[in-house]
C-alpha positions as CSV (number, residue, x, y, z in Angstrom):
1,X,15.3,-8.5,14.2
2,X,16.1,-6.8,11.0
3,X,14.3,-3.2,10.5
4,X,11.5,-2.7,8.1
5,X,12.6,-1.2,4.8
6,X,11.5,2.1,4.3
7,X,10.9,3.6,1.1
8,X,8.4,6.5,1.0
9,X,8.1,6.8,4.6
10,X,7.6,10.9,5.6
11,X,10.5,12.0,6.6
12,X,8.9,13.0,9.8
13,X,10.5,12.0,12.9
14,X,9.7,15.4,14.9
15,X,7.1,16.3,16.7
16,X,4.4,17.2,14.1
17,X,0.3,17.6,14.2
18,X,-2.1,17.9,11.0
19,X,-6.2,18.0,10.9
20,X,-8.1,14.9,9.9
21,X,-10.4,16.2,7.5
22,X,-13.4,14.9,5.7
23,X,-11.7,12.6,1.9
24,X,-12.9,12.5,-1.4
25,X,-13.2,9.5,-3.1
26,X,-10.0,10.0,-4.8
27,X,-7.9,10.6,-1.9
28,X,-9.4,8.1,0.2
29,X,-6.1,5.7,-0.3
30,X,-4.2,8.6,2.0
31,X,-6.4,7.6,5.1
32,X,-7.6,4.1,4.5
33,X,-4.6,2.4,2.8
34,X,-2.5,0.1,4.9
35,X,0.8,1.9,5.8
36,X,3.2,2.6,8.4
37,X,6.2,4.6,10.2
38,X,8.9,4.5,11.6
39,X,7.7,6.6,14.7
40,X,4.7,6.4,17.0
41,X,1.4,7.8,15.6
42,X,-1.4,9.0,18.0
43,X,-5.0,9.6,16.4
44,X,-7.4,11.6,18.1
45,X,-11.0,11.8,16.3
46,X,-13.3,14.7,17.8
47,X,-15.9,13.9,15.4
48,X,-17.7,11.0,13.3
49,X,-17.3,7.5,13.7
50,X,-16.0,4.7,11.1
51,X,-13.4,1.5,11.4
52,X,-10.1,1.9,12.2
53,X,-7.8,-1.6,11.5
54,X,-4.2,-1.7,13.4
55,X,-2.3,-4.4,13.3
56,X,-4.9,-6.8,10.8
57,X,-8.0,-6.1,13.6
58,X,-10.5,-3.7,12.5
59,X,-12.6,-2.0,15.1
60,X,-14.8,1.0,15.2
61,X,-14.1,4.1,16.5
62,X,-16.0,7.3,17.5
63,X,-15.9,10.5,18.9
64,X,-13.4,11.2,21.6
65,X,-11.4,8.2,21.3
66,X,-7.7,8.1,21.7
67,X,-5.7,5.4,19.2
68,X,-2.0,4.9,19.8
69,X,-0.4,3.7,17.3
70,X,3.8,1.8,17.7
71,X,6.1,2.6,15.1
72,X,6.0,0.1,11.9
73,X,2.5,-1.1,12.4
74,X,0.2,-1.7,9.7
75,X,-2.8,0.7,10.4
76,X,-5.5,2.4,7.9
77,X,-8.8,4.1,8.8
78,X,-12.1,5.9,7.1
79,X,-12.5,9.6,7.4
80,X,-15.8,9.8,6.4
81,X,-18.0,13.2,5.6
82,X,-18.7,13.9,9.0
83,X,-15.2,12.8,10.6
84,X,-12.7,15.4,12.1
85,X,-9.7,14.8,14.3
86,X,-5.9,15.2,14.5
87,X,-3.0,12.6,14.2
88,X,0.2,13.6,16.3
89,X,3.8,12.1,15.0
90,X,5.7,11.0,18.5
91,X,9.3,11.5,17.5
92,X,11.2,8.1,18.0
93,X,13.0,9.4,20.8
94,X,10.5,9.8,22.9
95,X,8.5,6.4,22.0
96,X,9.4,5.2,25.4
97,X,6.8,7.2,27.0
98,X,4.8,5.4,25.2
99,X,2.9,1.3,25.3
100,X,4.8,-1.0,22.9
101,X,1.5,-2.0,21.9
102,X,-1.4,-0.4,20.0
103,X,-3.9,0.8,22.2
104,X,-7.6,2.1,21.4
105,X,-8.6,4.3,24.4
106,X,-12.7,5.4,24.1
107,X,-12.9,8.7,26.5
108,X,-16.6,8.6,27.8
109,X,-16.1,10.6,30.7
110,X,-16.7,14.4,29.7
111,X,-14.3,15.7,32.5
112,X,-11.7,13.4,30.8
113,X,-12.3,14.6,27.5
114,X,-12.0,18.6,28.5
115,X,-8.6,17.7,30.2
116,X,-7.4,15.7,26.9
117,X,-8.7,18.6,24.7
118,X,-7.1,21.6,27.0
119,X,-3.5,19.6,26.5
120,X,-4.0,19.1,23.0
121,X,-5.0,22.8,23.0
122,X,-1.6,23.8,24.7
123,X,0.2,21.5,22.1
124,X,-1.0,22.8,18.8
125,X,-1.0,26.5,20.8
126,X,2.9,26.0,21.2
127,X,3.6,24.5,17.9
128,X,2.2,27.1,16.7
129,X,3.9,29.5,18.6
130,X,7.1,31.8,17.4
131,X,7.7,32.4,21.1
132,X,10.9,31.8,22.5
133,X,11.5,28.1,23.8
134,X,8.3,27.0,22.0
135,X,9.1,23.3,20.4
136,X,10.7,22.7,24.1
137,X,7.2,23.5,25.8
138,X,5.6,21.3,22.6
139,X,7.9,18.0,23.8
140,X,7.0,18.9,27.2
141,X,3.4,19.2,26.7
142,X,3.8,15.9,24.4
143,X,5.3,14.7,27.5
144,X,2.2,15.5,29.8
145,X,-0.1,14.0,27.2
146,X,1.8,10.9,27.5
147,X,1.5,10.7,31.3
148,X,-2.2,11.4,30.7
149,X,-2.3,8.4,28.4
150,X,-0.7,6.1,31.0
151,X,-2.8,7.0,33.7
152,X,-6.2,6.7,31.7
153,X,-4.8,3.0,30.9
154,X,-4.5,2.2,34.7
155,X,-7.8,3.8,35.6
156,X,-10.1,2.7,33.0
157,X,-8.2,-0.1,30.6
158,X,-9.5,-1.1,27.7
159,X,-11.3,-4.5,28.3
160,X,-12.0,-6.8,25.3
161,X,-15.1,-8.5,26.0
162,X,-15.3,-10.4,23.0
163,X,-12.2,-12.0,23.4
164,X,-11.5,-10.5,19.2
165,X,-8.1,-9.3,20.4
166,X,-6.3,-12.0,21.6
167,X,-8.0,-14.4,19.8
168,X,-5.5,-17.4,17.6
169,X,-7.0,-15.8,14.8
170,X,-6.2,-11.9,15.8
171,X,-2.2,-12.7,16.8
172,X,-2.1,-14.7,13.9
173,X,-2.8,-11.8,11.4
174,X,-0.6,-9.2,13.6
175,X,1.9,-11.5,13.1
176,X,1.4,-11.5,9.2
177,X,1.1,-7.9,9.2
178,X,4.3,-7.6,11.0
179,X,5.9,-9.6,8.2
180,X,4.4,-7.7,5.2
181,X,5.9,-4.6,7.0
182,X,9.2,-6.0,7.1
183,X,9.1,-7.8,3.5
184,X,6.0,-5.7,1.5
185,X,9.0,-4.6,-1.2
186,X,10.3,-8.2,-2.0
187,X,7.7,-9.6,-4.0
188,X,6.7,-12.5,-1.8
189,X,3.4,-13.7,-1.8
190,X,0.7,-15.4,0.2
191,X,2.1,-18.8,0.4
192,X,5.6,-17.4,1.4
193,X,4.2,-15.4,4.2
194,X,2.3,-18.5,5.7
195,X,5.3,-20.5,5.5
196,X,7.2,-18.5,8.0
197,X,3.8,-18.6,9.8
198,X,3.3,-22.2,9.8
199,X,0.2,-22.1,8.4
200,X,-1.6,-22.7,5.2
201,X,-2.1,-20.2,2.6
202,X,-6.1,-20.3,3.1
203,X,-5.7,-20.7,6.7
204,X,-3.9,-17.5,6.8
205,X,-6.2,-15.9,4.6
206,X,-9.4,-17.4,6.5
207,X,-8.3,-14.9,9.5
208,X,-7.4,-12.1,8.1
209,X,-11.3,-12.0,6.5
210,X,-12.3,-12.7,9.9
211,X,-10.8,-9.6,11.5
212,X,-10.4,-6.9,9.2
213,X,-12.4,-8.2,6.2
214,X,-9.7,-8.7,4.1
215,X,-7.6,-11.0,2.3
216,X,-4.4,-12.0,3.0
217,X,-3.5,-10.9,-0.6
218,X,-5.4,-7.9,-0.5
219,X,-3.6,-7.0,2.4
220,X,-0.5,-7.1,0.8
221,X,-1.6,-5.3,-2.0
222,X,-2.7,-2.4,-0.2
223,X,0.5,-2.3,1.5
224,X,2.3,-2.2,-1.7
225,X,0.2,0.0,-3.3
226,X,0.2,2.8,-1.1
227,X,3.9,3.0,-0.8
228,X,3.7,2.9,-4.8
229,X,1.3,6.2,-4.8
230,X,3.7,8.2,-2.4
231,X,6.8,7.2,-4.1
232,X,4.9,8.8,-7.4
233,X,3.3,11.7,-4.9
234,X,6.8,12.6,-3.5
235,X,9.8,11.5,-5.0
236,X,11.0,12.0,-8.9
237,X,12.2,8.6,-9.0
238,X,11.6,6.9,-12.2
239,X,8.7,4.4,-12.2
240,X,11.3,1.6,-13.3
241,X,13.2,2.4,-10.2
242,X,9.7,2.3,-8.1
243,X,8.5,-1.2,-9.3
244,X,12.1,-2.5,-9.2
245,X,12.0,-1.4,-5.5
246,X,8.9,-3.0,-4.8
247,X,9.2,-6.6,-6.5
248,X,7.6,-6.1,-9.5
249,X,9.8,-8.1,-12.5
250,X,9.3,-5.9,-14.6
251,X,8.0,-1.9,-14.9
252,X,5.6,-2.6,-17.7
253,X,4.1,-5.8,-14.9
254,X,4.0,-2.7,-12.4
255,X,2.2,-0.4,-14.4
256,X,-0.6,-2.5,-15.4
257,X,-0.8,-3.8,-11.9
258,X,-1.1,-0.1,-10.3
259,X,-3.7,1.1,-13.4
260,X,-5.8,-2.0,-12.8
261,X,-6.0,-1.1,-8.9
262,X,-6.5,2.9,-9.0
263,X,-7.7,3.2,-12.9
264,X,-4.6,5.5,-13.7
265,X,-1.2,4.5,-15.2
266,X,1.6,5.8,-12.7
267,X,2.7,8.3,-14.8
268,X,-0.9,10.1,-15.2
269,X,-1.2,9.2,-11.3
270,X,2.4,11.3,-11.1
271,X,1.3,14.5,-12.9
272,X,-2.2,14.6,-11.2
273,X,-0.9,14.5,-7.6
């Protein structure tokens, strides 16, 4: 299959960990928009509880749960006033420790969580660290966390009692999703997607309000819209080059498009972030 274009993608492919923290309401896009990467996220939240959707199914989450999340899949969540947490990058090389699928781990056992917590301790301890040999012991403990992954999945996997995630109407949308990923920055629209679905347009968009509460077009939006504000956040490229890049005909058709979604022009956007 041919990769996902990347545009504004991090360039972060190294073993990296940063805070979830509490957003404002303008900065909400950073943690609830739909994006991807091109390695392996895993989301711890220690506090709070909100939705989480990977992959077109939204679910709620809580304290002490675990979310793994593949490489170029769709995923956005709320970080709410009371929510904390931490999202580790897995490097790409080392994604083979890891499921192929998403995977939404709730840690009730409090023996379970303390042994989580003291190797995420040791993690961000040797990240940290200007010690000798200290981003080996990070993989290593990254490696540890990942054998402490697989073996909460044997001993307590998740069961879906509801039936929401393999349900026609869940695979359908992951399958969308997985095509907006690939094909966000050509300009094709609903009915183009549902073609190479081999569904209708408001068949397709039927399910994806079903499981994440969201349009088919919305969903596409988003996508396109968040790569739009990081391309702005962290490149200089000029906004003709931006909208060119992500199907719009025209800058001028781009720039009222991204002022009617987040009530700034790009430029103004730009200069404030």
């Amino acid at each position: 299959m041919t990769p996902p274009k990347t545009l504004a993608q991090p360039a972060q492919n190294s073993l990296s960990l940063v805070h979830i923290v509490p957003q404002n309401a303008a900065s909400k896009w950073r943690t609830e928009a739909m994006r991807s990467y091109s390695s392996p996220r895993l989301i711890f939240f220690t506090k709070g509880q909100g939705r989480i959707t990977v992959s077109g199914l939204t679910s709620g989450y809580g304290a002490n749960n675990l979310i793994y999340i593949p490489a170029n899949t769709l995923f956005g969540y709320e970080a709410g006033t009371t929510v904390f947490g931490y999202v580790i990058t897995i490097p790409r090389a080392l994604a083979h420790e890891w499921p192929d699928e998403p995977v939404h781990l709730r840690m009730r056992d409090v023996l379970i969580q303390k042994e989580f917590v003291s190797i995420l301790d040791s993690l961000e301890r040797e990240m940290k660290s200007g010690r000798a040999g200290h981003e080996r012991a990070a993989h290593h403990m990254l490696g540890i966390m990942s054998v402490f992954f697989q073996r909460q999945l044997e001993d307590n996997p998740p069961v879906d009692t509801t039936g929401r995630t393999t349900s026609s109407a869940a695979r359908l949308v992951a399958a969308f999703t997985d095509l907006v990923e690939r094909g966000f920055s050509t300009g094709k629209g609903v009915t183009a997607y549902a073609r190479e679905l081999g569904v209708t347009p408001t068949h397709l968009t039927r399910c994806c309000n079903q499981t994440c509460g969201k349009s088919a077009l919305a969903i596409i939006n988003d996508r396109i819209l968040f790569e739009a504000r990081e391309r702005l956040r962290t490149t200089k490229s000029p906004v003709k080059t931006i909208a060119s890049d992500l199907g719009f005909s025209s800058a001028a058709y781009f720039t009222r498009s991204f002022q009617h979604e987040t009530g700034m022009t790009p430029s103004a956007f730009r200069k404030a972030h």
